[in-house]
N, C-alpha and C positions, 0 to 999 in steps of 0.2 A: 504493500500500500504506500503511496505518495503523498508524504504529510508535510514536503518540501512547502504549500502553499499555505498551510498553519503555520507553520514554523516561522514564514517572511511574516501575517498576519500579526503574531503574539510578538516576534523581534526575540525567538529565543531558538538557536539551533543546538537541537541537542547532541553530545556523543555518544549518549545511546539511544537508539532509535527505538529500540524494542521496550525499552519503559516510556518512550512516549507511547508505545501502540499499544502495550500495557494497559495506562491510561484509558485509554480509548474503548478499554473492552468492556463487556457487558454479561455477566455470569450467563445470560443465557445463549449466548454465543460461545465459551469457554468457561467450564466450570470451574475448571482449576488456575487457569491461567488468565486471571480478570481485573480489574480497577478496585475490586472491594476493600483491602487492606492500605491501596496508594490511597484512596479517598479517605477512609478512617484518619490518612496523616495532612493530605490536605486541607481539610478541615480543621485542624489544629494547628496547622500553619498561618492558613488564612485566620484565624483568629486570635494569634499573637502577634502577626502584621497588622492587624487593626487596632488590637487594646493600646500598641506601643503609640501609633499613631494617634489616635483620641486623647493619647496623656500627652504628647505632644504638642496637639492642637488646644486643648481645651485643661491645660493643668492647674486651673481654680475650679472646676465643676465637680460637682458632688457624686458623688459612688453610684447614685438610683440613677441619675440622668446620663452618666454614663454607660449606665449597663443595657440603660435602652436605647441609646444612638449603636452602640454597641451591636445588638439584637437586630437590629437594623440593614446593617449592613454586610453583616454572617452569615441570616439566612438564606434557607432555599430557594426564595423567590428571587433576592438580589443576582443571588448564584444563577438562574434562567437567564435574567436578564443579560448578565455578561456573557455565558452561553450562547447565546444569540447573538451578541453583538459580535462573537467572532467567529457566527456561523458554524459552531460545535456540532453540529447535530450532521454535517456533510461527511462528517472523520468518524462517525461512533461505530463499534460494529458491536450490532444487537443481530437475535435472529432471524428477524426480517430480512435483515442486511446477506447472512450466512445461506435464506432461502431464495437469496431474488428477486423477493416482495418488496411491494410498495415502502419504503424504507419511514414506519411512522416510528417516530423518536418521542416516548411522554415525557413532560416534562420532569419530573422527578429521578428520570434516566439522565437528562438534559444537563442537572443540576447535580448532581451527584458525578457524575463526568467532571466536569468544571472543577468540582474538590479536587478529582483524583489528578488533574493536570498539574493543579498547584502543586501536588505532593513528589507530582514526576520530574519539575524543575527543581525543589526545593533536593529530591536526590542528586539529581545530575549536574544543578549550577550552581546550589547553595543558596543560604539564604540571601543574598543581598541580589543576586538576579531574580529570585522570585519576588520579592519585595517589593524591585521596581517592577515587576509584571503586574502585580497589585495594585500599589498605588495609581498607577498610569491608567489602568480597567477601570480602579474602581473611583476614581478621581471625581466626576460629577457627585455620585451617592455621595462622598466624604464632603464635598460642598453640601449637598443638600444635607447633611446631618444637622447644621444647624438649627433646622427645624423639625426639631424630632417629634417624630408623632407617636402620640401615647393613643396606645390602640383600646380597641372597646374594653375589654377583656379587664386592662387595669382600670381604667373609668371605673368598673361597674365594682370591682376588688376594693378600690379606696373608697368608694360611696360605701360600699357594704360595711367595710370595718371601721369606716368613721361612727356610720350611722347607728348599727345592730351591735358592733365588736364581733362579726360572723364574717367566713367568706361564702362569696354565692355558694350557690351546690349548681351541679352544672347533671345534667342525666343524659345518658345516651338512647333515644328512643327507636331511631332503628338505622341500621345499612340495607340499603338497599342497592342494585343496579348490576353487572356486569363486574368483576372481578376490576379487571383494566380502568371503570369508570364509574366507581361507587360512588355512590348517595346518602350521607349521612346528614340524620337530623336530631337535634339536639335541643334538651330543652333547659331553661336557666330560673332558678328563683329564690328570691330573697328571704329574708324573715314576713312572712306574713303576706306572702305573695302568692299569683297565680303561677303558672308556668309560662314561661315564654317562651318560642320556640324561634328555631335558624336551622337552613341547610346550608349545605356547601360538601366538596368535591372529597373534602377530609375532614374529618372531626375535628382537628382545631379550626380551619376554617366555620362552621358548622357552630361553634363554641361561641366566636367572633361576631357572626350572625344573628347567635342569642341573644346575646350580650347586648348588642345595637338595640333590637328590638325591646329591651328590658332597660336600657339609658331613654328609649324616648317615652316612658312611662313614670320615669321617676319621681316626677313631678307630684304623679300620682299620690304617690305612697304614704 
């Protein structure tokens, strides 16, 4: 496989090619031979290139607002994002790929990818060329950290324990859907409350949903 056009893409040529393809693989393409254990370190890479960064950027902010800029910019969804932005999903071999099929890439393959590249340079080049591979990707997100968004989830967490001294209780009411494209729906409620319910694509999502639906009643309460 010719990953010569990633490699100009990312600005990182590696000396071992076969931990970039490593990277690239997808257990159900290779069971033995796949991205699971490179991601498990990507993942912790990328997320000491960022803590150091945030202490960097922001070395009078307080512990909680960092942990949520923080949150922010580790996750999975970030992880898509840059995925995409350098067209990962063209280089992945999943078994689609391994049968000739239509080559669909879900996102949590997508993203989970993206760890394991970080973890592939951080073997091959070390940490100061992964770093700049980071910073440079993820350079807008670290701009937009300034505006950290506190998501439903905590809203509904610090109303609860200002208000009750409780946290929500959150229940899982059912999965439904296709293995590949479940449906999870979730319900959330206070001290003294109804239930309120959220779907979405995964249970935290699904939570997030709740959650929403149970902030714009608070008023209520």
């Amino acid at each position: 496989m010719d990953l010569s056009s990633l490699e100009k893409k990312i600005k990182v040529n590696f000396k071992n090619k076969d931990l970039l393809i490593k990277s690239l693989t997808h257990k159900s393409f290779d069971k033995e031979n796949n991205n699971e254990k490179i991601e498990f370190l990507g993942d912790r890479v990328l997320g000491l290139v960022m803590a150091k960064k945030l202490l960097e950027i922001y070395p009078n902010e307080k512990e909680g607002i960092l942990d949520k800029k923080f949150a922010a910019l580790v996750n999975k969804k970030t992880c898509l994002l840059i995925a995409k932005k350098i067209n990962l999903q063209k280089y992945i071999l999943t078994f689609n790929v391994k049968n000739k099929k239509s080559a669909i890439i879900e996102d949590k393959v997508l993203s989970d990818s993206c760890e394991a590249l970080i973890g592939s340079i951080y073997l091959d080049k070390g940490f100061s060329v992964v770093e700049k591979f980071i910073l440079d990707l993820w350079s807008d997100h670290i701009k937009d950290s300034i505006n950290t968004h506190i998501d439903a989830k905590t809203k509904l967490q610090e109303f609860s324990l200002k208000k009750f001294k409780k946290l929500p209780i959150y229940k899982l009411i059912s999965n439904t859907g296709p293995r590949h494209k479940p449906l999870f729906k979730v319900g959330v409620k206070l001290i003294n409350t109804k239930l309120y319910l959220g779907e979405g694509k995964s249970k935290k999502d699904a939570e997030q949903n709740a959650a929403i639906e149970c902030l714009k009643n608070i008023k209520k309460i």
